[in-house]
GULUM-857445 format. One record per residue: residue in three letters; x, y, z of N, C-alpha, C in turn. Coordinates in steps of 0.1 Angstrom, whole numbers, plus 5000, padded with zeros to 4 digits. Example, Ala and Ser with C-alpha at 12.3 -4.5 7.8 and 13.67 -1.06 7.14 Angstrom:
BEGIN
Ala513249435078512349555078513249675078Ser512849785071513749895071512950005079
***
This chain:
BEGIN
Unk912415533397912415673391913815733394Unk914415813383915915843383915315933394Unk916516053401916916133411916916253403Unk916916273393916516383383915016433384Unk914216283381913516303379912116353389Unk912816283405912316313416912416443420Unk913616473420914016623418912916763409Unk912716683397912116773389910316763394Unk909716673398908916623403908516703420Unk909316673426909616793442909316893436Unk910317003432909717123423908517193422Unk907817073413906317093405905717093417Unk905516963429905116933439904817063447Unk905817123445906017263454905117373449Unk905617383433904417493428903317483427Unk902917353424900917343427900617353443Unk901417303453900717303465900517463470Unk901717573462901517683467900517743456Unk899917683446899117743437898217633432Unk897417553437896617443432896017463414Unk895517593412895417643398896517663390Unk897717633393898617663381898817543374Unk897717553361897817483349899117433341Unk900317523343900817493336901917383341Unk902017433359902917333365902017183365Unk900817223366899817043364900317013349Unk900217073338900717013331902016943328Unk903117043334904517013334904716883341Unk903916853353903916733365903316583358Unk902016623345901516503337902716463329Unk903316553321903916503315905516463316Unk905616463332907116433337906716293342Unk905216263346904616123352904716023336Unk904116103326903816003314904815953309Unk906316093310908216023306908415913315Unk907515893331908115793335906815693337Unk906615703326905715573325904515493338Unk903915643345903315603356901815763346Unk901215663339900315703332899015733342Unk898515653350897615693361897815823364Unk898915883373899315973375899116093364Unk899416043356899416193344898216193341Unk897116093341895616143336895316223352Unk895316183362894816313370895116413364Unk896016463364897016573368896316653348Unk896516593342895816633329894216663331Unk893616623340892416603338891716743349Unk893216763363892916863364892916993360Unk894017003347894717103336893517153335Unk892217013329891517033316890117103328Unk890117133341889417193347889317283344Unk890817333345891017493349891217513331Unk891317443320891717483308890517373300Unk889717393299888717293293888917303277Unk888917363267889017333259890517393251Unk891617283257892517343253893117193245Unk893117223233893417083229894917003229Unk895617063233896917023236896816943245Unk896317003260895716853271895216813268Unk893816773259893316723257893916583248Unk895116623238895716523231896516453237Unk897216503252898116443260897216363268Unk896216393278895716293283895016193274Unk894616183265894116093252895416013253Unk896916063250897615963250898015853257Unk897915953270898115873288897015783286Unk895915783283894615693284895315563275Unk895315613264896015523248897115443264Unk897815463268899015383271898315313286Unk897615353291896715303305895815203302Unk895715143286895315053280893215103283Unk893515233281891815293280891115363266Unk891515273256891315293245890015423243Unk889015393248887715453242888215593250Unk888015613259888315763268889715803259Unk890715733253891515813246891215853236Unk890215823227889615843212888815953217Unk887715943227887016053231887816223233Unk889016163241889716313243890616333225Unk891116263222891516253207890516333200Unk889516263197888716313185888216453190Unk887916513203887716643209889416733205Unk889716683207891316753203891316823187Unk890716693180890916723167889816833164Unk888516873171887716953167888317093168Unk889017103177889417223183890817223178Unk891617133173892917203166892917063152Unk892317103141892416953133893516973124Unk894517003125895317033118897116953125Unk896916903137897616843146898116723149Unk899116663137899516533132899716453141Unk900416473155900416403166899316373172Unk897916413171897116373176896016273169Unk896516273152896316193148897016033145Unk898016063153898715923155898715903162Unk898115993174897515893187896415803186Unk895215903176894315813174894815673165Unk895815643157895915533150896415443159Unk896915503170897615373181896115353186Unk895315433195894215333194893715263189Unk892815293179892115223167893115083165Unk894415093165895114973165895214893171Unk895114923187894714893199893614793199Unk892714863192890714843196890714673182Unk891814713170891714593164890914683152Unk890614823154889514843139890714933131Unk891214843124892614833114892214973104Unk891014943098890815053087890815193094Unk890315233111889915393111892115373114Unk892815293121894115323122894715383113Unk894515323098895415323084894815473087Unk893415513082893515623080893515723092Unk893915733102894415823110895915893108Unk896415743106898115733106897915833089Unk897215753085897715833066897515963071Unk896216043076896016163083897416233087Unk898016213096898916213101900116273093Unk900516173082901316193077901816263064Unk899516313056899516383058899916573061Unk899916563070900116693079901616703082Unk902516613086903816563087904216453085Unk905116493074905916353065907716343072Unk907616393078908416413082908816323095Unk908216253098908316173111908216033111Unk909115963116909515853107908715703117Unk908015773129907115653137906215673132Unk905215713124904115753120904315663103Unk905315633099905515573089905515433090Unk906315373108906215263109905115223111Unk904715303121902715263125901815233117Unk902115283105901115243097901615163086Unk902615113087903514953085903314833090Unk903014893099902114773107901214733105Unk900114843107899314833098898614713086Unk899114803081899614693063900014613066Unk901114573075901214413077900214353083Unk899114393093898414293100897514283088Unk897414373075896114363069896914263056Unk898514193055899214133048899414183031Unk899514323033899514413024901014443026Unk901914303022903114343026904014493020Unk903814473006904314602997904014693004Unk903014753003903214893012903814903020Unk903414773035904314783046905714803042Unk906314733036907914773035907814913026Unk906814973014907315103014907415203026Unk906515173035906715253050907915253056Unk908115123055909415163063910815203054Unk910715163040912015263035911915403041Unk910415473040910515563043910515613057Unk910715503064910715533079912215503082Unk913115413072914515423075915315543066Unk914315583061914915713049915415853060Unk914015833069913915943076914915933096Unk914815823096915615733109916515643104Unk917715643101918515533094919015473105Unk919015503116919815473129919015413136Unk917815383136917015343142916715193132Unk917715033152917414973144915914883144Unk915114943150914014883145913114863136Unk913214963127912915003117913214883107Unk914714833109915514723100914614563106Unk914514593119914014493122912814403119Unk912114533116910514463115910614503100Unk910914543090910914533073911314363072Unk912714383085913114213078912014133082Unk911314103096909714053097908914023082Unk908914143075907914123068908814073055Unk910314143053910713983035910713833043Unk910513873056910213693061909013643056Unk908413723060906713683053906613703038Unk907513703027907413743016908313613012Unk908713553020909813453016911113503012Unk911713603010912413683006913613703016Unk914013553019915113573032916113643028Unk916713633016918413743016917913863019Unk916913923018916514093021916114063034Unk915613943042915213953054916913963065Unk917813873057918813863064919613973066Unk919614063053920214233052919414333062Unk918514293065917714373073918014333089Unk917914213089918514193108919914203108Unk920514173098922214183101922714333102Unk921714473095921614563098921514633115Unk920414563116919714603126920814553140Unk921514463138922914373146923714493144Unk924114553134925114653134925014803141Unk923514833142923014903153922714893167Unk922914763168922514723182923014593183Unk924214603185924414413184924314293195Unk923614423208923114373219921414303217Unk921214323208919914353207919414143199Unk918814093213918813933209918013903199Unk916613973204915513943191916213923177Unk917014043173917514043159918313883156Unk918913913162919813753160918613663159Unk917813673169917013523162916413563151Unk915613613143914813663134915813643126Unk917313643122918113633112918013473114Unk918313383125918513253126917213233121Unk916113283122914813193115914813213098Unk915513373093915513373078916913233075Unk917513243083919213153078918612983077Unk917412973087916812833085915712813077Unk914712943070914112913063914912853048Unk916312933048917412933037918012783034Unk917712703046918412563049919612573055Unk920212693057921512713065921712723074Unk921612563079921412533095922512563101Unk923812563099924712603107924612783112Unk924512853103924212983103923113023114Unk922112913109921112953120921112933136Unk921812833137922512753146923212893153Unk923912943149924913073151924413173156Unk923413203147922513293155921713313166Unk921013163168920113153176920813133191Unk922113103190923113053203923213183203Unk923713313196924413413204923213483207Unk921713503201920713553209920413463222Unk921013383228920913323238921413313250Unk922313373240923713423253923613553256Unk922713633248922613813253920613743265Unk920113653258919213663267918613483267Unk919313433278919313293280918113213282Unk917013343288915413273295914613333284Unk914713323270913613393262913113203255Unk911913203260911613073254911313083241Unk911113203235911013163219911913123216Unk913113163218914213173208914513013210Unk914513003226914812823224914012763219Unk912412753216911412713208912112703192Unk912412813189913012853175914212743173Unk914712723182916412663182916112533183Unk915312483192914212353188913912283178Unk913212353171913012343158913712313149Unk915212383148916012393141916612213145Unk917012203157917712073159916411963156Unk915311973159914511843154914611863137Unk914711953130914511933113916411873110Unk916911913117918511833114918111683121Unk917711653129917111513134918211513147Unk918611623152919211593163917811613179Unk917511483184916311513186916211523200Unk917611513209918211513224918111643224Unk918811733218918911873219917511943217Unk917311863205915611973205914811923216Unk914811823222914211803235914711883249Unk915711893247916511943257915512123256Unk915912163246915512313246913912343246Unk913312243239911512223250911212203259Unk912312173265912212123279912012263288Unk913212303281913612433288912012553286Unk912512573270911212653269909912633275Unk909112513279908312493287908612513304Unk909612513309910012533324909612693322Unk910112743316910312903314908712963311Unk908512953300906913023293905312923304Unk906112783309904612703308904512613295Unk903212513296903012413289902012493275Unk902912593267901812633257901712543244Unk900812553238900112453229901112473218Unk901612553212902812533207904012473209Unk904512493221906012403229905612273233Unk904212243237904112083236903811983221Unk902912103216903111993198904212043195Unk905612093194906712063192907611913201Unk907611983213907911823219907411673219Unk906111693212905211573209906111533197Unk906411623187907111553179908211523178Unk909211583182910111563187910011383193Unk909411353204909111263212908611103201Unk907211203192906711093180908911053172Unk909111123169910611083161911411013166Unk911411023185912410913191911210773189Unk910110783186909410683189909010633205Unk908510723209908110773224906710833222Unk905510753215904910773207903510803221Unk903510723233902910773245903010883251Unk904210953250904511073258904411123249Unk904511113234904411253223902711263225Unk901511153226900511173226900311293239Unk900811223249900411293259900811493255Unk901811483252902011663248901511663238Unk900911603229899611613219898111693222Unk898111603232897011623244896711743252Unk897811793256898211943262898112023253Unk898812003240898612123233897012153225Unk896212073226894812033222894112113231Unk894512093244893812183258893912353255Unk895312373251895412503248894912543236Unk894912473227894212563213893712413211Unk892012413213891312293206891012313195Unk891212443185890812483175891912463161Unk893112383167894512393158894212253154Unk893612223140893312073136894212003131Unk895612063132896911993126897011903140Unk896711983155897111893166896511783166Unk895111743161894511633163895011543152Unk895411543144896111453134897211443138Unk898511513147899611413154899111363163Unk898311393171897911343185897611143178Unk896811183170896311083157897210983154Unk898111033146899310933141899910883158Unk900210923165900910843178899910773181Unk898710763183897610703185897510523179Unk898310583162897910463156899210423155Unk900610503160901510403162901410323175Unk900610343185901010263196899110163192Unk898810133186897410043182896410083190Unk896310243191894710253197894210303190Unk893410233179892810213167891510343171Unk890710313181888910413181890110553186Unk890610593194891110713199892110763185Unk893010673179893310733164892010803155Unk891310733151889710743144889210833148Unk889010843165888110953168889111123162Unk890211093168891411223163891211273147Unk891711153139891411193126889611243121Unk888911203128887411253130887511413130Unk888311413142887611583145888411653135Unk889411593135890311693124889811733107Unk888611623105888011653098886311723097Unk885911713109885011813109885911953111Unk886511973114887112113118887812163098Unk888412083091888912033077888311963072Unk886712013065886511873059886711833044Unk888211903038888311843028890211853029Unk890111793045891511763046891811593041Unk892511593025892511403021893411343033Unk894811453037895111343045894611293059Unk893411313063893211303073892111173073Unk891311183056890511063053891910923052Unk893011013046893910853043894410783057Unk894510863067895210833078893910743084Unk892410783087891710773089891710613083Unk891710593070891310483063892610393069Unk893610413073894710333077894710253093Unk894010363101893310313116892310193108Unk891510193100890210113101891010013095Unk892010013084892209903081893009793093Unk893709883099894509803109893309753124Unk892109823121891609793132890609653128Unk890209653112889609553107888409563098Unk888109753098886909823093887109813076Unk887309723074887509803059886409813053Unk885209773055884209863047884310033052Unk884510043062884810183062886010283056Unk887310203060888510253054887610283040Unk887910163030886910203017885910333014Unk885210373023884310453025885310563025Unk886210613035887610673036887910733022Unk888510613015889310643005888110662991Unk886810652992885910732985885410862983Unk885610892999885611013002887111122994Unk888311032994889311102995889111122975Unk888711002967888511032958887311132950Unk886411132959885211262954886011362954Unk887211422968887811572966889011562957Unk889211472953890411412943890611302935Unk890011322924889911232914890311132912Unk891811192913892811102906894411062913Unk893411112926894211082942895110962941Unk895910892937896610752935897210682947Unk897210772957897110662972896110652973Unk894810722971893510652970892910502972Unk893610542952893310422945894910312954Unk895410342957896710222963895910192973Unk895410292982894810212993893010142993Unk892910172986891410132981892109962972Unk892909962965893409832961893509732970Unk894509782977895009662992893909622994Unk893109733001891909613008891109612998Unk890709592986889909482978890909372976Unk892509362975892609262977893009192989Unk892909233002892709163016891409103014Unk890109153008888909103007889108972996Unk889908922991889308852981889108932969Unk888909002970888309122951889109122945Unk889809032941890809032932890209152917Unk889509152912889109212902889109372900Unk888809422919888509522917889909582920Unk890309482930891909542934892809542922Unk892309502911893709512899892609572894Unk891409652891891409752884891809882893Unk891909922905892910022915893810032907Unk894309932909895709902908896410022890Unk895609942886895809952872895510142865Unk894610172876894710332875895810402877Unk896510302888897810382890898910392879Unk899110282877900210242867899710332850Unk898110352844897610402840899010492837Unk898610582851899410722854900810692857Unk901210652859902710612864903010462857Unk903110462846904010302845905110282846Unk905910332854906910312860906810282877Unk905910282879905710282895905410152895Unk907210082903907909942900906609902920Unk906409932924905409872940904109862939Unk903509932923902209902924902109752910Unk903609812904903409632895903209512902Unk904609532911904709442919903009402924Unk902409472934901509412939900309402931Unk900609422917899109382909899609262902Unk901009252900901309122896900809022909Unk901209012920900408922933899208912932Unk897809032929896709002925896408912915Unk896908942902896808822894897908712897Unk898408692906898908532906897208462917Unk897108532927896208492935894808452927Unk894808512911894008492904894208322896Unk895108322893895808252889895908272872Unk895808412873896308502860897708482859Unk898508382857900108372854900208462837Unk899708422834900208522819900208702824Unk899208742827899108882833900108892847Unk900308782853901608842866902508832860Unk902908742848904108762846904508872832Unk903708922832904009052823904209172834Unk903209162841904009272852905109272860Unk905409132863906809082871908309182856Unk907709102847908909122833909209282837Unk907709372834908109492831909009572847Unk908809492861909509532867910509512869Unk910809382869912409362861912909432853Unk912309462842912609582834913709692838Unk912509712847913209882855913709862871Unk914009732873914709742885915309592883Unk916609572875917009452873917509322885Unk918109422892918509342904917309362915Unk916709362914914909362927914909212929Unk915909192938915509012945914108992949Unk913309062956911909002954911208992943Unk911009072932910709052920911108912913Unk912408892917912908752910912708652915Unk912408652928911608542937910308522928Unk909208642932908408652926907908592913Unk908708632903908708572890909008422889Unk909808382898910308232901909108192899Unk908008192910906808142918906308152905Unk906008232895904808262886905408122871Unk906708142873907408012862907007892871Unk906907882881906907742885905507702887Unk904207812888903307792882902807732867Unk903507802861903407772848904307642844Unk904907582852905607482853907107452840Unk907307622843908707692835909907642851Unk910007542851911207532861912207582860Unk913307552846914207582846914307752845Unk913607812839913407942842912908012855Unk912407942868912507932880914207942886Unk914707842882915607792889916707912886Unk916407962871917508072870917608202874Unk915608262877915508352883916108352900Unk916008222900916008232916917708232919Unk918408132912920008172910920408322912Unk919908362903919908522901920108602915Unk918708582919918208622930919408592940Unk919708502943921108462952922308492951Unk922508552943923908602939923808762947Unk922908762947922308972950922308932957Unk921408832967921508842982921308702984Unk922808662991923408502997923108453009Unk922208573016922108513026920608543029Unk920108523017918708523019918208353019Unk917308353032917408193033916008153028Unk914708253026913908233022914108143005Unk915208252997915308202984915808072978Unk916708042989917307892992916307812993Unk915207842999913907752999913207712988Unk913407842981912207852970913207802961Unk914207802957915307682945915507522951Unk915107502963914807362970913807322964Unk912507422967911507362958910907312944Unk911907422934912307392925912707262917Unk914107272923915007112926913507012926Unk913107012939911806882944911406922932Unk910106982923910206962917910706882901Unk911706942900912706872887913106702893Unk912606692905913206522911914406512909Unk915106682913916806682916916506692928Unk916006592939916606612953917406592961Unk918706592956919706582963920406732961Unk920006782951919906972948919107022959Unk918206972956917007042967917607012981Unk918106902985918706893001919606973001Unk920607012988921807122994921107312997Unk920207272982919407452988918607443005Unk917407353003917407373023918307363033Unk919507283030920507283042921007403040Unk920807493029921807643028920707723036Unk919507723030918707793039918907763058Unk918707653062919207613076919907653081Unk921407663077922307713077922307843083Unk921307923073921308063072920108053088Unk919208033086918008063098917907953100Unk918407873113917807783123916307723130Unk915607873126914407873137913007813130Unk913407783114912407773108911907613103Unk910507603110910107473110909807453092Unk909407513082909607523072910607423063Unk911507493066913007463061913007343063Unk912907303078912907143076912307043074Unk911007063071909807003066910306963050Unk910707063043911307033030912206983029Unk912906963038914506863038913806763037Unk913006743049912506593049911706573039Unk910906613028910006583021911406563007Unk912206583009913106552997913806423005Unk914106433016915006313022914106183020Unk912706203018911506083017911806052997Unk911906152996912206112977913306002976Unk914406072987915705982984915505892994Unk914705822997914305673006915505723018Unk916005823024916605823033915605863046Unk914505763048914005783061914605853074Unk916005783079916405843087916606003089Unk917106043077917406183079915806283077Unk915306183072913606273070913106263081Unk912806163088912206183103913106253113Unk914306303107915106403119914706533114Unk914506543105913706693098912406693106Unk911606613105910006603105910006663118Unk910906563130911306513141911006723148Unk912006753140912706903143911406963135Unk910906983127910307073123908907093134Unk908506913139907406973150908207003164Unk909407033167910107093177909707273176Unk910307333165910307403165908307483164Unk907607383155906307463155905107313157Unk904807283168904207153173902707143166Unk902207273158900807253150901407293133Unk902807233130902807203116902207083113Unk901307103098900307033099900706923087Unk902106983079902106853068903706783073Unk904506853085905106823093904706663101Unk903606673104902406603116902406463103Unk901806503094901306363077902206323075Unk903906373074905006323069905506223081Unk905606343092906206173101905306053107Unk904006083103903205983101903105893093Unk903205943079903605823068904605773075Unk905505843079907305743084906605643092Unk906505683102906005563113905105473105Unk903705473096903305393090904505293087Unk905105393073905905283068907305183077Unk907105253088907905143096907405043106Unk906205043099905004983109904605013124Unk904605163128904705173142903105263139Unk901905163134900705223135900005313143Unk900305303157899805383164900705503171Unk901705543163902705663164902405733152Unk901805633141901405753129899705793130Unk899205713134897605743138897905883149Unk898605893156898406013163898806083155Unk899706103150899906203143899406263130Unk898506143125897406193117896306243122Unk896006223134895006273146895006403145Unk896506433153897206553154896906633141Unk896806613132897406703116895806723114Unk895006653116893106653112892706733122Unk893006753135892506853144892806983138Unk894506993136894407133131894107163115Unk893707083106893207043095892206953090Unk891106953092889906853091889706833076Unk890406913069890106873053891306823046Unk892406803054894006793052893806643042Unk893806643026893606473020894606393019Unk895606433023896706373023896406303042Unk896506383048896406293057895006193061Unk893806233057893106133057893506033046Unk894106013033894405943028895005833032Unk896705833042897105793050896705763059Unk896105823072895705733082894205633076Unk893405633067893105553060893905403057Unk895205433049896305313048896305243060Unk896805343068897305293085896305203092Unk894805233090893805193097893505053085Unk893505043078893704933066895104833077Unk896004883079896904773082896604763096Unk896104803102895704823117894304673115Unk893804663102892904573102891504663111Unk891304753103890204833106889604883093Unk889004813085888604873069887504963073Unk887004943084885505053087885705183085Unk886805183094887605343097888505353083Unk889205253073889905333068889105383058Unk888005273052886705363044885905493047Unk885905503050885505643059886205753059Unk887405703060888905813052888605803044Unk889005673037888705723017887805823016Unk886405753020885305853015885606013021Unk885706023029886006183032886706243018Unk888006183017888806213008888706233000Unk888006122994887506152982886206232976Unk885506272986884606382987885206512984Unk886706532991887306672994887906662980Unk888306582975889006562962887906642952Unk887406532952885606612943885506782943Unk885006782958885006912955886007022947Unk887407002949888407082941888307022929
***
């Protein structure tokens, strides 16, 4: 308390103790307590005015106020609305009552108090903001800002007035009027930090992250420990993807405010973007504690759930998020993505049925409803999905693609390769498409038009070693294998690791009667993967044909364990057991074989 004020205080002190009834120094004493904001004090001291002065409505409007500010809403309305009986003509005491009523939350008797009010006196330019407020909580923005023109018409110098208009073109989306209104309000008070941020949040709704950037640092520097602003500044660096810094300033903001459910689903994401997908859960988690009612939280908590594979705690998340939203689609799609990865897909399905009852013509829907009919085998129903999409989009070159795969798996080559053509079409250089297409000609047993797609394909990308494979195979077939040994040795070349690659060297090195170099393939290809199973039949035949019977019997052993229906190698160890001078055993092969033959 200033030395003025104690001073003036002593005084009064003096004149009631020599006069306990003088009314007017009890009043003078309430309302030198209420300037200094020790409101307790001034409701006595009013209350004893109103002893010796009972129906005097002046005290009565002043201690209503003291109550209003001692957060005793109802006892202020009480002395208020007694005030108004006895003087109703008294615009200040009708904007006391609109600060309670504002207070209490019952928005409609506020509006009309304040209107009351202003009313009686137009002339007062808080009584214009007050009930700007108002209007804003009831999102009646227009009027709100006509209030405050006329609340800056009448206080131009006052910059709050600038401050909270720009608040509300924030809420209008209307950032150049919101930024004229804080940069105002800067010009009146350029101490004043809040402003700066509120312009940094219009400058980043704008995308002018440097601007915002600008602002939010110098409200930082007038007040360093306000965790909104670094919440705000947060935000701004995770949407630029700088994600150290926006971590850094959650960090902070949480030391400062506490772990509120807003500053940790900010840091969760933040965290989900470094891919720190356990700790983003965990501030997922926290911020769920603090508002279990915010269903956006349980859909990130969700997604980190299903990036780190805990499939039922994903599921249950997207769960609640949709009893709380139940006609949230993305929460069914997300939902349908846990089940597929967990292995549900009658349910996923179920999912993406749901998603199409609230949406018709939903086309990830139908994309994800395709996939798993064709994970299932459903070839038929997965290319009628499919085919809704493209329906709608025939340009949508990833759902050709994967409806042309449905019909090769059909062994629809005429229908994949019209879809393959038309995406070639529209993406001429798409090296997988021209792989793809390869595969569908060499089905069709269009080689040379294999061999050119696949050329193709190589030129765009030379160090693709898969495609060197697939023009090896080619080659093998055309019985150019000494082509075919240069495309797998290119592939080799390119990836080392792949038992593949060498399996088909050697299966061409056997075309060109160069045994030796085929059993160094074969040799290598079960180095690298010891249950290749036509790796196992090939260097079996070798050893047959070099008569080393009981090095190829194992190895046809070996290839029938991990393939019991493999006819090639029962065929063979058949031969082998024939020169082994065992016809019991090698008939027995035959017949197997030729059973499995039958069947296909």
């Amino acid at each position: 308390m200033k030395a003025s004020v104690k001073k003036i205080l002593a005084e009064l002190n003096e004149k009631i103790q020599s006069n306990p009834h003088d009314a007017a120094a009890l009043i003078s004493r309430a309302a030198v307590y209420s300037g200094a904001k020790e409101y307790g004090m001034a409701i006595i001291d009013y209350t004893r005015a109103l002893e010796l002065q009972p129906d005097d409505p002046g005290i009565l409007r002043e201690r209503g106020y003291a109550f209003y500010r001692n957060y005793m809403n109802d006892p202020a309305l009480a002395d208020l609305d007694r005030s108004i009986e006895l003087e109703p003509d008294d615009a200040n005491t009708f904007r006391y009552c609109g600060y309670a009523y504002f207070e209490k939350q019952e928005y409609h008797k506020a509006l009309a108090a304040y209107t009351k009010s202003i009313e009686l006196d137009s002339d007062y330019a808080e009584t214009f903001a007050a009930r700007a407020e108002v209007y804003f909580g009831k999102q009646d923005y227009d009027k709100a800002i006509v209030d405050y023109d006329r609340a800056i018409g009448l206080e131009p110098d006052e910059p709050d007035h600038f401050k909270r208009r720009g608040v509300i073109f924030n809420q209008k989306e209307e950032y150049d009027k919101a930024i004229a209104d804080f940069g105002a309000a800067i010009l009146l008070d350029p101490k004043d930090a809040e402003a700066w941020e509120r312009r940094g949040v219009a400058w980043q709704h704008k995308e002018n992250y440097d601007n915002a950037q600008a602002d939010y640092d110098k409200a930082l520097s007038l007040n360093p420990d306000n965790a909104d602003t670094l919440w705000n500044r947060a935000c701004l660096y995770y949407f630029i993807r700088e994600f150290d810094k926006a971590l850094a300033d959650f960090n902070r903001a949480i030391e400062l405010a506490g772990e509120k459910s807003l500053y940790c689903n900010g840091r969760g994401l933040v965290l989900f973007a470094k891919k720190d997908f356990v700790h983003a859960a965990e501030d997922f988690t926290k911020a769920i504690e603090g508002d279990p009612g915010d269903s956006s939280l349980y859909g990130n908590r969700g997604e980190a759930y299903l990036a780190v594979g805990s499939y039922d705690q994903a599921i249950a998340d997207f769960t609640k998020l949709i009893e709380l939203k139940p006609e949230t689609i993305d929460a069914f799609y997300k939902r349908s993505e846990a089940r597929v990865r967990k292995g549900d897909l009658a349910l996923a399905i179920a999912d993406c049925e749901r998603i199409l009852a609230l949406d018709p013509a939903n086309l990830k829907a139908f994309s994800r409803r395709g996939e798993i009919f064709f994970a299932q085998g459903k070839l038929d129903k997965a290319i009628g999905d499919l085919s809704r999409i493209i329906e709608k989009d025939p340009g949508d070159t990833e759902t050709l693609r994967f409806r042309s795969m449905a019909y090769f798996r059909k062994h629809d080559y005429d229908h994949a390769l019209t879809d393959l053509n038309q995406l070639i079409g529209l993406k001429p250089n798409d090296v997988d498409a021209l792989a793809q297409r390869a595969m569908v000609f060499m089905a069709l047993e269009k080689i040379d038009k294999a061999i050119s797609d696949l050329s193709k394909a190589i030129a765009l990308a030379p160090r693709n070693a898969q495609i060197f494979m697939f023009r090896g195979d080619a080659y093998h077939a055309k019985e150019q294998y000494s082509k075919a040994v240069a495309d797998y040795t290119r592939a080799i070349q390119i990836d080392r690791t792949s038992a593949e690659f060498y399996e088909r060297r050697g299966d061409s090195y056997m075309e060109l009667k160069d045994r030796v170099h085929a059993l160094a393939d074969f040799n290598k290809a079960i180095e690298l993967d010891p249950n290749h199973v036509m790796a196992l039949v090939c260097r079996g035949t070798i050893y047959s044909l070099k008569k080393d019977y009981h090095k190829a019997v194992s190895d046809f052993n070996r290839a029938l364990s991990l393939d019991p229906g493999n006819i090639l190698a029962l065929t063979n160890r058949g031969k082998t057991m024939m020169s082994l001078g065992r016809p019991d055993l090698a008939l027995a092969d035959f017949e197997k074989a030729q059973k499995l033959e039958d069947r296909y």
